[in-house]
N, C-alpha and C positions, 0 to 999 in steps of 0.2 A: 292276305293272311292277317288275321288277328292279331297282335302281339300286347293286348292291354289284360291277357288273360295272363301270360307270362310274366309279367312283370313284376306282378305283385307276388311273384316267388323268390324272387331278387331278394325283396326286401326282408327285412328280422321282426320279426313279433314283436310288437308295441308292448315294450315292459313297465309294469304298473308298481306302485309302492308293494303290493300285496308279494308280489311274485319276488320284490327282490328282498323281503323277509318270510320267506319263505326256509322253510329248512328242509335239507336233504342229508341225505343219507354221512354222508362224510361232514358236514357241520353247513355253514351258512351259505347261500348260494354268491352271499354279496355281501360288500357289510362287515359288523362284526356283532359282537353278542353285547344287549344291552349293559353289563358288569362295566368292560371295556372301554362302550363308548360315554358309559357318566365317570368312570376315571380319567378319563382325559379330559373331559367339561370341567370336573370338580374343579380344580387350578383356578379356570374362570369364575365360576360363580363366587369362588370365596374372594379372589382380588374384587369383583366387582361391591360384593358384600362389605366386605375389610373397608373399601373407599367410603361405603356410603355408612359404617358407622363412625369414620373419619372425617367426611361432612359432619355427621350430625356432634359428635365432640365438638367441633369446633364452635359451634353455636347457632348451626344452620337453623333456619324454622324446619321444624318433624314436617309440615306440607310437603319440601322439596324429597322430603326421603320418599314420601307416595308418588311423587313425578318421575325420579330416577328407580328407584326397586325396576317398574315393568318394563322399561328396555333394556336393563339386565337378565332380566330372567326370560325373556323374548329371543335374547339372540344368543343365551344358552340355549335355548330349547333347540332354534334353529341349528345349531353347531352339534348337539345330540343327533339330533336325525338326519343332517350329514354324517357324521361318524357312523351311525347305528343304518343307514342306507349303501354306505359305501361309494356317496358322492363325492365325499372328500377325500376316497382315495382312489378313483379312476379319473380323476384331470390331472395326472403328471402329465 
């Protein structure tokens, strides 16, 4: 007997970025609604903001503010779409 045909009924559909922004009928399948997840980012990006006009007060060369800006706003981005995917809140 077979059993490689059965198997693959075990398993759960391979879910994609698409499907878990997706909306149904009762609100988000997964996730939460973009408002939500740049409210909880915002905090970060402006601490990270706040620093880097506090480097540059200080007397930093403006270069260094072009080197720190994009892994600030890289690993907001990142932390948005955990929030807005609902990655960061199915790993309790």
């Amino acid at each position: 007997m077979d059993d490689t045909a059965e198997s693959g009924l075990d398993q759960p559909a391979e879910r994609t970025t698409a499907d878990l922004l997706e909306d149904d009928d009762d609100g988000l399948v997964e996730g939460m609604t973009r408002k939500k997840a740049t409210l909880f980012i915002a905090p970060f990006v402006a601490i990270g903001l706040f620093d880097l006009v506090l480097l540059l007060g200080w007397g930093l060369d403006p270069l260094w503010g072009f080197m720190i800006l994009p892994p600030i706003l890289f690993v907001s981005v990142l932390g948005w779409i955990a929030f807005r995917t609902g990655f960061a809140s199915d790993r309790t």
